[in-house]
C-alpha positions in Angstrom: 114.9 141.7 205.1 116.0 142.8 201.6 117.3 139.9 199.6 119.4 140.1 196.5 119.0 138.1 193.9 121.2 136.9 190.5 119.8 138.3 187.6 120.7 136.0 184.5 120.5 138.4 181.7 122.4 135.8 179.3 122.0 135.3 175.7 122.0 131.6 174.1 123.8 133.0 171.5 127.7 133.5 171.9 128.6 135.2 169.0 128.1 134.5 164.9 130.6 133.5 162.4 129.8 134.7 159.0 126.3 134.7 159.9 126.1 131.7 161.8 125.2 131.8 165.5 127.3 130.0 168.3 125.3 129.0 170.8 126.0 127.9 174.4 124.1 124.3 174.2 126.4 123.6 171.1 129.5 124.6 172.4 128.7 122.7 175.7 127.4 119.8 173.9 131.2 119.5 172.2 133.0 119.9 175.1 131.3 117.4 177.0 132.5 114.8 173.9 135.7 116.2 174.1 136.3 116.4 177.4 134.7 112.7 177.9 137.5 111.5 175.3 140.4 112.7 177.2 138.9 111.3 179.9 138.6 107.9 177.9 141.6 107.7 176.3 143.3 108.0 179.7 141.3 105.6 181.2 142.3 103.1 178.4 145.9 104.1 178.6 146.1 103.1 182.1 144.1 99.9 181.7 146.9 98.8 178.2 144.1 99.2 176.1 144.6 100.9 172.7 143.0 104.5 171.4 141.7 102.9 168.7 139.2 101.3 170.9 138.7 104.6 172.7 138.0 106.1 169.6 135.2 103.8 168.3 133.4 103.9 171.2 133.1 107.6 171.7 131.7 107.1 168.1 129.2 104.6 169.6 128.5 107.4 172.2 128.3 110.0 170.1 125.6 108.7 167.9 123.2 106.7 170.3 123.4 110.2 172.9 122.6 112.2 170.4 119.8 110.0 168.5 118.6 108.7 171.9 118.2 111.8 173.7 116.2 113.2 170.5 113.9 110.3 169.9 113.3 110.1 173.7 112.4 113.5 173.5 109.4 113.3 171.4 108.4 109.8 172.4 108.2 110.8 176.4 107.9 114.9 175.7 105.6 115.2 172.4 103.5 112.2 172.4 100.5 113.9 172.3 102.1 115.2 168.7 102.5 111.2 167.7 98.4 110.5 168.8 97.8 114.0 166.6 99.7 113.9 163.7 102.4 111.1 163.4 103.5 113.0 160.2 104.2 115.9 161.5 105.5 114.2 164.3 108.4 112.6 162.9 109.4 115.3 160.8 109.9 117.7 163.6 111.6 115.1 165.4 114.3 114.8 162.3 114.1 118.6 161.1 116.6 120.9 162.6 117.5 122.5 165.2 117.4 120.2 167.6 116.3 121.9 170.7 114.9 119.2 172.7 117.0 116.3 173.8 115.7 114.0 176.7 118.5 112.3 179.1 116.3 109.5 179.9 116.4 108.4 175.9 120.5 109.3 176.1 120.8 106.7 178.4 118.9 104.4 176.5 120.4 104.8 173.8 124.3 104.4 175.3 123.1 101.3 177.3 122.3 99.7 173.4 125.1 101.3 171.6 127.3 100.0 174.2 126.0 96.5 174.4 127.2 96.4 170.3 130.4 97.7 171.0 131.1 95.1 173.8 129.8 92.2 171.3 131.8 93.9 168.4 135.5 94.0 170.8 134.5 90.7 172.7 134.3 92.4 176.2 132.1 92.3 179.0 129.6 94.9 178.8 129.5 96.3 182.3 133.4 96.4 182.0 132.4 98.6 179.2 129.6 100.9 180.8 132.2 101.3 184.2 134.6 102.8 181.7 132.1 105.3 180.4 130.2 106.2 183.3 132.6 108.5 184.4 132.9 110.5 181.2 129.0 110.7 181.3 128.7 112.4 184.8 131.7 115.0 183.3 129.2 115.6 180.1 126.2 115.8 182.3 128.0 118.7 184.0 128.2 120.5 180.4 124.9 120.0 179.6 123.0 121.5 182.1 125.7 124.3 182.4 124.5 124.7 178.7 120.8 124.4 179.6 121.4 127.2 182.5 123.4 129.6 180.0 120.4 128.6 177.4 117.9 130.1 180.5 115.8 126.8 180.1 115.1 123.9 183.0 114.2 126.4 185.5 113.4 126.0 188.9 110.2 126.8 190.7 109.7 130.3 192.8 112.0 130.3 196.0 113.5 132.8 198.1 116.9 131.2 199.0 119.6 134.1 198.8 121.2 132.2 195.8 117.9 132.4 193.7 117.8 133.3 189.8 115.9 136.0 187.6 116.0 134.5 184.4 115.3 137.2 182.1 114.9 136.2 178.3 114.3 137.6 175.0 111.2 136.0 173.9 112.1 136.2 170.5 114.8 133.6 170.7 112.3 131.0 170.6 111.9 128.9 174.3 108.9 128.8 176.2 109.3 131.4 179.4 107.8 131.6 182.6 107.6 134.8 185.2 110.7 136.5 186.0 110.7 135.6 189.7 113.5 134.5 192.2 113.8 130.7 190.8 115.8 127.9 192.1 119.0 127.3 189.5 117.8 123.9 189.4 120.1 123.2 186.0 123.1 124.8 188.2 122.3 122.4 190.9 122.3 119.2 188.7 125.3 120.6 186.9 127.5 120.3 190.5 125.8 117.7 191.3 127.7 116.3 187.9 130.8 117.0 188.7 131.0 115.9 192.3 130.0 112.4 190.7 132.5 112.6 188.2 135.2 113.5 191.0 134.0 110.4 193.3 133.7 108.1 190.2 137.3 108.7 188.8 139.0 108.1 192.3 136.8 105.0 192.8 138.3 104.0 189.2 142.0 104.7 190.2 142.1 103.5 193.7 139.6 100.5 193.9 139.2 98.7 190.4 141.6 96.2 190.5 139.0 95.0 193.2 135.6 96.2 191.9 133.1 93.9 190.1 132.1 95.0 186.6 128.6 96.9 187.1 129.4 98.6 190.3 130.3 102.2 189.1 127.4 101.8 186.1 124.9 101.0 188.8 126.4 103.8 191.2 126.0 106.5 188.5 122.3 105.3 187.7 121.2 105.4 191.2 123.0 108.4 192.0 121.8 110.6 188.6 118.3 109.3 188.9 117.5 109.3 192.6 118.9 112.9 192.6 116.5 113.6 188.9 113.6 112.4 190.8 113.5 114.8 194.0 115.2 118.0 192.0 112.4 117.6 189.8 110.4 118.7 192.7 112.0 122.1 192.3 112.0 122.7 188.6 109.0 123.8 186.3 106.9 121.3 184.0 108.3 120.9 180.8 105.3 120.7 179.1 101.7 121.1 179.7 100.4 118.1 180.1 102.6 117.3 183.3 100.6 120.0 185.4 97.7 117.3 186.0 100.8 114.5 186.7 101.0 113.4 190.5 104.4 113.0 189.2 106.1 114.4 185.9 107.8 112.7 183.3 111.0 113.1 184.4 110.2 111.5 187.9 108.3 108.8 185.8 111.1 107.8 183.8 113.2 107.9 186.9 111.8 105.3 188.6 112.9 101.9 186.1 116.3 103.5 185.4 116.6 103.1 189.5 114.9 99.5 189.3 117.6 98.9 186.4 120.6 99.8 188.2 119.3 98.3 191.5 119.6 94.9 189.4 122.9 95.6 188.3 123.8 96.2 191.6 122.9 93.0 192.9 124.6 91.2 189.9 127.7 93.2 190.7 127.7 91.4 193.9 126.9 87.9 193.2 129.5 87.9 190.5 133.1 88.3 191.0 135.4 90.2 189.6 136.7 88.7 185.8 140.4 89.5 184.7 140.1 90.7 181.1 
């Protein structure tokens, strides 16, 4: 049977303005803040809460997602760089352009930033996290639209009829692999995004006066994370070093993010609901 694939010719480039190049990721990486902030700010509208407080804690989310993912990055992705040359380490971890960004450290980073915030405005912190979740499944969406339009994150060799031929210009820079039928494994994450985002803002608008704080943060964890660990599966090794892993990293890291939210779970239930 002849099967016909996509072939994904695209560039990561968009276009340059006075000799500097758009790219995809960037773009994708901006809409995902400002989409999350209109998502925010409603949320906050609805609940009496002012912008003002929407607008400092996209700033705490801003800066721990993007100094997160980076640092967790090279600390989970180029540790053999750190045991090599720690110098050199840290100055590619700081020196521009940021290509590699790790969820797992994004996560780690908003669950830290967020815990200041809620000290800072003297409010419970899984009230806080339950506000944002939503707003992080809608930028998770983005991001791996990005990563697809970027050709990177592929998926493993299949013959499903809605495989992908990445085809790339070496040149640009990213690490390539055969151009065979591939699973579009950042596609797949990237719907998989937005059909969170969908179930997580009509939870929000239809259940919350009767939720306990830490119910919608634990149901993103578990749902991202359970999901990361068997799509890995179908994706490509980052780097080398995961070939010899029974699992990879991403599976790995996986794995106490679940145990995490499977606590807050639990908490959610023994603890009832507090009017703020």
């Amino acid at each position: 049977m002849l099967l016909t694939y996509i072939d994904w010719h695209t560039s990561p480039e968009i276009f340059e303005i006075f000799g500097f190049p758009i790219r995809w990721y960037g773009l994708m990486f901006a809409m995902a803040f400002l989409a999350g902030y209109q998502v925010l700010s409603y949320i906050f509208k609805k609940e009496g809460r002012s912008l003002e407080e929407a607008d400092e804690l996209l700033l705490y989310a801003m800066i721990a997602t993007v100094v997160g993912a980076r640092m967790g990055h090279y600390f989970f992705y180029e540790y053999p760089l750190l045991l090599s040359d720690p110098v050199k380490f840290f100055i590619s971890m700081i020196k521009p352009p940021y290509a590699g960004l790790a969820s797992h450290g994004a996560v780690i980073g908003m669950l830290i930033a967020f815990y200041l915030y809620s000290k800072k405005r003297n409010v419970p912190y899984l009230y806080v996290t339950d506000r944002v979740v939503p707003t992080a499944a809608l930028g998770g969406a983005f991001i791996r639209f990005g990563n697809l339009m970027n050709s990177e994150i592929v998926g493993k060799q299949t013959d499903v009829p809605w495989a992908f031929n990445f085809f790339n210009d070496p040149s640009l820079g990213h690490d390539y692999f055969e151009v065979v039928p591939r699973h579009p494994s950042q596609l797949y994450e990237c719907l998989s995004c937005l059909v969170l985002f969908v179930i997580l803002m009509w939870f929000w608008s239809k259940k919350k006066q009767n939720t306990t704080n830490g119910f919608m943060t634990a149901i993103f964890l578990l749902y991202v994370f359970i999901l990361r660990f068997f799509y890995e599966f179908l994706k490509e090794n980052q780097v080398s070093f995961e070939n010899d892993m029974a699992f990879n990293m991403g599976q790995w890291l996986s794995v106490p993010v679940v145990l995490f939210a499977t606590g807050v779970l639990v908490y959610a239930f023994r603890n009832p609901k507090k009017e703020l």
